[in-house]
Steps between C-alpha positions, in 0.01 A plus 500: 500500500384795713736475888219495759588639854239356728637735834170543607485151639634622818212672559292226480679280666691675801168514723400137487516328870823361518362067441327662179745432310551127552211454223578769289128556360461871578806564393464342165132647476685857557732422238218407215298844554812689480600324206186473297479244222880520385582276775875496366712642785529218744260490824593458842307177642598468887805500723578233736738430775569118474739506774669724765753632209321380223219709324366457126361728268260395253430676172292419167809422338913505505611822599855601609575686794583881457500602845420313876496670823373377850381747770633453767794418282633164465798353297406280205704182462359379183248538232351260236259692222230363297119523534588437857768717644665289821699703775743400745565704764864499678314432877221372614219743580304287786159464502226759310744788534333756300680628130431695234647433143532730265601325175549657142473207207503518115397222251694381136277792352627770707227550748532545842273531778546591884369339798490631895402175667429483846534161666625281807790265452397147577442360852528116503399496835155505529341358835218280485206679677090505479312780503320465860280764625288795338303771637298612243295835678626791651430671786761767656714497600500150362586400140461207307808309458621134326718286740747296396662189695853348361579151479876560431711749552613719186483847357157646364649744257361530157138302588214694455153499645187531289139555609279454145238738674701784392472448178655788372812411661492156705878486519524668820763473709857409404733357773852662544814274586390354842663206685228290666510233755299129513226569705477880506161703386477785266280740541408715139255788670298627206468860599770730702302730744749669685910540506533236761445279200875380411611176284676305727770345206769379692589336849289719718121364553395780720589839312144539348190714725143497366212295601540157411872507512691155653830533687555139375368519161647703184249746460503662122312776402308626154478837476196740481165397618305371171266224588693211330382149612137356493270201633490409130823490357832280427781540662880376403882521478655471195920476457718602201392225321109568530460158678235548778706419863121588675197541466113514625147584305222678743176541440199669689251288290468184390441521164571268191702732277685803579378825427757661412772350206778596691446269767363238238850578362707437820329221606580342227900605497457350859387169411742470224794554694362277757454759755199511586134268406183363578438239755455284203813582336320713269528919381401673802133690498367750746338203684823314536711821623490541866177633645554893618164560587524472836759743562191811382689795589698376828838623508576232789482177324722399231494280215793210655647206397474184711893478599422114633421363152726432189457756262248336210447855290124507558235696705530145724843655663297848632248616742358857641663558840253603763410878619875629627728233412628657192899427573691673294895405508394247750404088457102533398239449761335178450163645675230532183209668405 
């Protein structure tokens, strides 16, 4: 049997976003095209932190491990092999610390493959919170942004924010290791316009400049200035286990079907999950989304959650705030359009 050395793996697998590879499917897809339609070395499937010291690596089938490192480094305490290799680290990492692993495996046949994986180790402390403001237009120096209100108090490291409309790339924002209190509002700013712009990701509220900025809310920043959030789109967290923590469907028409399958798509991975529906409990459609067509091209009113009512995941919970009460990192202004 001809030894296979699949090393080029790493390539393909080193620049994934760091929650990429809690499914694995890239990787895997990476792995076929490089090993055409032998298919005998064994593939690497995802990587997976299942607790603050535990991570597993799954492959196509049993491999034994050749070689494990950590960066940073970390001491491994034990190791069980098979078509899932299970690590034990000798201390806990806390939550969503950032790793990469590079691991060198072989299978009964001889052949070996190499993975770089990038990933966070697992944070069991997510906060309940609801997505609770969006300003969807632009205007400078004011940029869109997604508001975020917690219900508990916990660390946001290793959720992720998508926005379908970028279809290209809707996971956009990743959340580092950030402790967060009940009642506090965070602020992601989708643009960064100048260098007063700073992610406020520990105690102090007031570090960040720019227009916009709270001293009493956490005020994030993406970077660059790509347009990135529109009156028609679906917004959402996800954590490391792709459950949906958040999420709301806008729409600047009320239409019966979406336009676009992506948001067909999402809508339906909303109402699934139980995150977010019709008012008649049903898939959510344009006309059930919340109405954005009063906002036009006002930078001053904002897309905001009604704070007084129990959350029900439909359009129901939301309303357009009036000319100027847009309230970022502050409670929303109940004044409508």
């Amino acid at each position: 049997m001809k030894k296979v050395n699949v090393t080029l793996l790493t390539a393909c697998i080193m620049f994934l976003p760091l929650s990429s590879c809690t499914t694995g499917e890239m990787a895997a897809t990476a792995a076929a095209q490089i090993l055409g339609a032998s298919s005998q070395a064994p593939l690497f499937l995802s990587c997976k932190a299942v607790s603050e010291n535990e991570i597993e690596f799954e492959f196509s089938q049993p491999v034994k491990v050749v070689s494990l490192r950590f960066s940073p480094g970390h001491e491994i305490a034990s190791m069980e092999e098979g078509s899932t290799v299970k690590v034990s680290l000798e201390e806990n990492l806390g939550p969503a610390v950032p790793l990469v692993a590079d691991l060198l495996a072989e299978d009964a046949k001889g052949n070996t493959i190499n993975v770089l994986a990038p990933f966070r180790s697992r944070n069991n402390r997510v906060p309940q919170m609801l997505i609770n403001e969006l300003r969807t237009e632009y205007s400078k120096p004011r940029s869109e942004y997604i508001e975020f209100k917690m219900l508990s108090a916990g660390n946001l490291g290793a959720l992720r924010v998508f926005i379908e409309g970028n279809y290209k790339n809707p996971m956009t924002y990743e959340f580092s290791p950030v402790e967060v209190k009940a009642g506090e509002y965070v602020v992601l700013h989708l643009r960064t316009l100048d260098e007063l712009c700073k992610d406020e990701l520990g105690d102090k509220l007031n570090e960040s400049g720019g227009a916009d900025s709270s001293p009493k809310a956490r005020d994030l920043w993406i970077p660059g200035s790509a347009k990135l959030l529109h009156k028609t789109d679906a917004v959402y967290v996800l954590d490391q286990d792709d459950r949906v923590v958040s999420a709301v469907m806008i729409s600047e028409t009320p239409d019966a079907s979406w336009k676009k399958d992506y948001f067909a798509q999402a809508a339906e991975l909303l109402f699934k999950q139980g995150a977010w529906k019709s008012a008649d409990g049903k898939i959510c459609s344009p006309k059930d989304a919340v109405d954005s067509s009063a906002i036009k091209t006002s930078a001053t009113r904002s897309i905001s959650r009604d704070e007084t009512v129990k959350n029900t995941n439909t359009a129901a919970d939301w309303y357009i705030a009036a000319t100027s009460c847009a309230t970022p990192g502050e409670p929303n202004n109940p004044k409508r359009n």
